[in-house]
C-alpha positions as CSV (number, residue, x, y, z in Angstrom):
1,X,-24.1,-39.8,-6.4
2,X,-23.5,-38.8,-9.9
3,X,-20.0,-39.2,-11.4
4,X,-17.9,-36.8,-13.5
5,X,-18.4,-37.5,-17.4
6,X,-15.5,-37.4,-19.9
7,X,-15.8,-33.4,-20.0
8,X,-15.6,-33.8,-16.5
9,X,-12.4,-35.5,-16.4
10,X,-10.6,-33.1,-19.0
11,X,-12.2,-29.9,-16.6
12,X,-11.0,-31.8,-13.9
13,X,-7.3,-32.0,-15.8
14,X,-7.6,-28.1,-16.9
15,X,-8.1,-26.9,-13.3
16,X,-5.0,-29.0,-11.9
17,X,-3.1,-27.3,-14.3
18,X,-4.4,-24.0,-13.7
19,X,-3.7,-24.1,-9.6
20,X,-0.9,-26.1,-10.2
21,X,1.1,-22.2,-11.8
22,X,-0.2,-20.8,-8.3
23,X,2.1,-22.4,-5.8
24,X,3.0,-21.2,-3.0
25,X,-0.1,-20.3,-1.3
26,X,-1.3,-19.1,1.7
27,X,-4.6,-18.4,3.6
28,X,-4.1,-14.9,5.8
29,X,-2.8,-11.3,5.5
30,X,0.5,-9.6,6.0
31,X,0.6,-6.6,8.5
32,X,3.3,-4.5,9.5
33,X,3.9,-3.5,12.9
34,X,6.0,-1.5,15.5
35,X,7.1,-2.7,19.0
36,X,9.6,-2.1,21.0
37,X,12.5,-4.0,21.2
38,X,14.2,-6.0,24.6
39,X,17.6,-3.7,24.3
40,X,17.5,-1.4,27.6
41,X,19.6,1.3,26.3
42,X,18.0,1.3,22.9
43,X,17.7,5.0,21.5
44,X,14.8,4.4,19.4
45,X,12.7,2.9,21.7
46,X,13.4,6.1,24.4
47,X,12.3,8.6,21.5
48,X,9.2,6.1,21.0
49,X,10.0,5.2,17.6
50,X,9.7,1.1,18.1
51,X,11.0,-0.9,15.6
52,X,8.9,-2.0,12.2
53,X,8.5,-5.6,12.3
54,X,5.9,-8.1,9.8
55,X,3.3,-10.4,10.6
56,X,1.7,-12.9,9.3
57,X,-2.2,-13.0,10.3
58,X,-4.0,-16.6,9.4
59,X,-7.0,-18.4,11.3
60,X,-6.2,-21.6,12.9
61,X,-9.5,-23.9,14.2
62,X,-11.4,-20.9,14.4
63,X,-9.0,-19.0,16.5
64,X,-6.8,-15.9,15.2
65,X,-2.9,-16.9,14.9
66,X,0.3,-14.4,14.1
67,X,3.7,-15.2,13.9
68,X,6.2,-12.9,13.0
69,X,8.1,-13.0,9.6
70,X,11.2,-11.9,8.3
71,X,11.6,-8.8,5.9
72,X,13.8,-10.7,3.6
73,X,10.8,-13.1,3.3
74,X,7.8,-10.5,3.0
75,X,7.9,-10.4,-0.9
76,X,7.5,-14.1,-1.0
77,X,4.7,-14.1,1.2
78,X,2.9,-11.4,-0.2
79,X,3.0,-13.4,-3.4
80,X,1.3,-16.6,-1.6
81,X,-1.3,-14.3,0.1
82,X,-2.5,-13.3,-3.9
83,X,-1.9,-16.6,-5.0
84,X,-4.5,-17.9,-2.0
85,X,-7.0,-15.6,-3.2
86,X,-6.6,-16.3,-7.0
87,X,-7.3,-20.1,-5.8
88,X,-10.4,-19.4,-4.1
89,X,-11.5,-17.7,-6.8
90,X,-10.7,-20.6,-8.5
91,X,-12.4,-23.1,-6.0
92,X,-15.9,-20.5,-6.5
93,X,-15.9,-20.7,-10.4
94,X,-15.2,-24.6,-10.6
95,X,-18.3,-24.9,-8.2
96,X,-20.6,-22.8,-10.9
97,X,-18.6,-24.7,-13.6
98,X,-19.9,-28.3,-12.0
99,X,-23.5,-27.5,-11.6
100,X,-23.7,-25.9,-15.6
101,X,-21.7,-29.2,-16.8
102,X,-24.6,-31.4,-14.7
103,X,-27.5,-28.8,-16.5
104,X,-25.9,-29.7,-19.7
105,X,-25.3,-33.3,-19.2
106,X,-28.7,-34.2,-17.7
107,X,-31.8,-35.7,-19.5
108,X,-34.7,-32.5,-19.6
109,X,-37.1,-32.9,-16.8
110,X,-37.5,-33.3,-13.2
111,X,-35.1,-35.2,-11.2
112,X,-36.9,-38.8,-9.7
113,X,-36.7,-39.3,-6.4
């Protein structure tokens, strides 16, 4: 297995930096909704209306997950949900970035089995 070289190390120091500015993160989407609420005499619900409510929507072992969240916490979240995706845009470009450092760094000709 080939090991990181000393640009290696400092790219490897420059991305930890980089994701380090995008905490909190999170791996989903935010969706509101409208359901109806438990209250029996509940005007709203008689007219149809329902209630707005948020969820969060994430994949858990392969299997679809929601819970609900809080409006006071939606802005937070939303900010996580971009932060997730500015990560794994991250995660794709250091991928490219390590297989151009190991062009660079490798003697010219074929690899030896």
């Amino acid at each position: 297995m080939a090991t990181l070289s000393r640009t290696g190390a400092n790219a490897r120091e420059a991305f930890l930096h980089e994701t380090a500015r995008l905490w909190p993160v999170a791996k989903g989407s935010l969706a509101q909704v409208r359901r109806s609420c438990m209250r029996r005499n509940c005007q709203a619900c008689a007219r149809g209306d329902k209630h707005p409510g948020w969820i969060f929507v994430f994949r858990e072992k392969g299997r679809q997950r929601c819970l609900y969240v809080r409006k006071s916490f939606v802005p937070a979240l939303r900010q996580a949900i971009l932060n997730g995706r500015r990560l794994e845009e991250r995660l794709a470009r250091a991928g490219h970035e390590l297989i151009e450092r190991d062009r660079q760094e490798r003697p010219s000709g074929r690899d030896k089995p």
